[in-house]
C-alpha positions as CSV (number, residue, x, y, z in Angstrom):
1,X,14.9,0.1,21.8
2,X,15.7,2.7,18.9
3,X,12.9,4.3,17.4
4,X,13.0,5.3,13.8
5,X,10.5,7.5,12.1
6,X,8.7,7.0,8.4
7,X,5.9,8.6,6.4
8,X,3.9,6.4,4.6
9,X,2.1,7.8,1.5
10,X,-0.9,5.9,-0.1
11,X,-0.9,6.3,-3.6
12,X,-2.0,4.4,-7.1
13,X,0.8,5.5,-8.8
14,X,4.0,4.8,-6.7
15,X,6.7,5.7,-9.5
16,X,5.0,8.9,-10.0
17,X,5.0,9.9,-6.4
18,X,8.4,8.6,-6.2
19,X,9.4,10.6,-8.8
20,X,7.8,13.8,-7.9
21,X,8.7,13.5,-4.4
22,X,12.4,13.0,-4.3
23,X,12.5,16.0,-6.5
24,X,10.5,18.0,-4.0
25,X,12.1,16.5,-0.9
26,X,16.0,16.4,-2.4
27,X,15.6,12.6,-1.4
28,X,16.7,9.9,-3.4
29,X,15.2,6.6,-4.5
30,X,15.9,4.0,-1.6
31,X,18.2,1.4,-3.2
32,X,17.4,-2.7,-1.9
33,X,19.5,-3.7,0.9
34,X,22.5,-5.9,0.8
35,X,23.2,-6.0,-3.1
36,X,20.0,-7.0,-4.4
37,X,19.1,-5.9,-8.0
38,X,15.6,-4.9,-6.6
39,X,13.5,-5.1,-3.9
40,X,11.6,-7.9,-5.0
41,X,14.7,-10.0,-4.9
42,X,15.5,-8.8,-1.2
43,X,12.2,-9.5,-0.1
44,X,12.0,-12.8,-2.2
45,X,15.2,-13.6,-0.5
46,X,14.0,-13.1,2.9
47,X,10.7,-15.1,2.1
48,X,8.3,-12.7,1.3
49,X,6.1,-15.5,-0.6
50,X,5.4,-14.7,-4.1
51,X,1.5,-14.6,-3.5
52,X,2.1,-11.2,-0.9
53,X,3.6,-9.6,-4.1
54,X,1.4,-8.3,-6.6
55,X,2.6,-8.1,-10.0
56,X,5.2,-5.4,-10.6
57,X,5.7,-4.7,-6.4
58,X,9.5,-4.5,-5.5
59,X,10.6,-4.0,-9.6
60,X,11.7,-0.1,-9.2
61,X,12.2,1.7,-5.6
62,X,9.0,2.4,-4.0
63,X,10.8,4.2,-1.3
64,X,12.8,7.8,-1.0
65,X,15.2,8.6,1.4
66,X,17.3,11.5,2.7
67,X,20.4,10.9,1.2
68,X,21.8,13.0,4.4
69,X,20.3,10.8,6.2
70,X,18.6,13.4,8.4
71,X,14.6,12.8,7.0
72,X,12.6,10.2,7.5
73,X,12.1,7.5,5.0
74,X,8.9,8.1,2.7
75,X,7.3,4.9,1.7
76,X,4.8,4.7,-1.0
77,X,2.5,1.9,-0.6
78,X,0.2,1.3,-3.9
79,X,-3.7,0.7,-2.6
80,X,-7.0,0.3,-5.0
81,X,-8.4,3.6,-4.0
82,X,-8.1,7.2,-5.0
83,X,-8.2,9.7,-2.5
84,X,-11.5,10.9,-1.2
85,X,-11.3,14.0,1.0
86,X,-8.7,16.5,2.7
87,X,-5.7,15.4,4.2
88,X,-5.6,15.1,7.9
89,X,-2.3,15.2,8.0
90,X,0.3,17.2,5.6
91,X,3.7,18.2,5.0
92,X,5.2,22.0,5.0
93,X,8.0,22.4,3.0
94,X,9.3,25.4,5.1
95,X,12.0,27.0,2.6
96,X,11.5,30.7,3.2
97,X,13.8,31.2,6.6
98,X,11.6,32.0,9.2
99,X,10.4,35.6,10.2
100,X,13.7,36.5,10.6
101,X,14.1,36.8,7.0
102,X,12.0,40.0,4.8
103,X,9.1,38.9,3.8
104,X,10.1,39.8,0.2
105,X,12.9,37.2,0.3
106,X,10.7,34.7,1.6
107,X,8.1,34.9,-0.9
108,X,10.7,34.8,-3.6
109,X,12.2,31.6,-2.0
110,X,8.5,29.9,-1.9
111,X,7.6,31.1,-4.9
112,X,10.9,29.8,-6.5
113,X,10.1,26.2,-5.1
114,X,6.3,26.3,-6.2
115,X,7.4,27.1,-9.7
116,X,9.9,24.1,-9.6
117,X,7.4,22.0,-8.2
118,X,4.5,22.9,-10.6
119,X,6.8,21.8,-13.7
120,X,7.3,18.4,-11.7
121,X,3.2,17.9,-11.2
122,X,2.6,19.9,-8.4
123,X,-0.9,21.8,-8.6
124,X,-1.8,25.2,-6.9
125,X,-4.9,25.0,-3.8
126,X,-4.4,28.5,-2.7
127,X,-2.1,31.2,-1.5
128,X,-1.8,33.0,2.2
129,X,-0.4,35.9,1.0
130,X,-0.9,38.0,4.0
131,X,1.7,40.8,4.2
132,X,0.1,42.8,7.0
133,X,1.1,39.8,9.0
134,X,4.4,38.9,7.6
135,X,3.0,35.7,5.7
136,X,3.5,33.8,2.6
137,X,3.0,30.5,1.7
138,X,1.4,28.3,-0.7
139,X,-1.0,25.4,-0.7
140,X,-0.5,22.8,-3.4
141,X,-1.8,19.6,-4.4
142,X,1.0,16.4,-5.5
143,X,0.4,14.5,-8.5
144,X,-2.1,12.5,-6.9
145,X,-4.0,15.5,-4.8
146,X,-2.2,15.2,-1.1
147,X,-2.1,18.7,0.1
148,X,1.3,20.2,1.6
149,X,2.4,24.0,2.0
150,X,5.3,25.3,0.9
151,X,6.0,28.2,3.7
């Protein structure tokens, strides 16, 4: 049996995350299957009943993917709550080239990225920069306050 991988973000604002991660990922918003106009007509169409859909679910992608097709999918899945403490589990967004690569080129590379991702919602934790041990990376914050590092 094939084994697939996906990440699975809660969120209250899906379109917002969807947004602001396809431009941090380079993924694109999944499109429904088999020639639907949106997912709530694919999963009307394979009975999903009406009641297991709030209002609004399925009416723009609430799903990113790797148009590579390399990543995993990224599924945002709207719940009640905001977010109430540290992530246990986060994403790097490694984009500097390993320690192969001078640590001035790295940090230009990360920094590059953070900037992009700022102007898309992004907000700044903290930054490792630690260049007695060849380090650099930055701790931000999406749209909705899930931590990742940008290394």
């Amino acid at each position: 049996m094939e084994m697939t991988l996906q990440l699975t973000i809660d969120c209250t604002d899906v379109q917002r995350l969807v947004v602001f991660w396809s431009e941090a990922l380079g993924y694109v918003p999944e499109p429904p299957p088999g020639g639907h106009a949106t997912w709530r007509e694919y999963w009307a169409a394979t009975g999903v009943p009406e009641e297991e859909l709030p209002v609004g679910a399925g009416d723009t992608p609430e799903s990113i993917v790797d148009p590579a097709g390399r990543g995993p999918r990224v599924w945002f899945q709207q719940v009640p709550e905001l977010k109430a403490g540290k992530n246990r589990l986060h994403l790097d967004l490694k984009v500097g080239g390993g320690r192969d690569v001078p640590l001035t080129i790295r940090t230009q590379r990360v920094t590059t990225i953070v900037e992009r991702l700022i102007d898309a919602g992004a907000s700044v934790l903290r930054t490792a920069d630690e260049p007695d041990m060849g380090h650099y990376a930055v701790v931000l914050q999406d749209p909705e306050g899930n931590e990742f590092c940008v290394v």
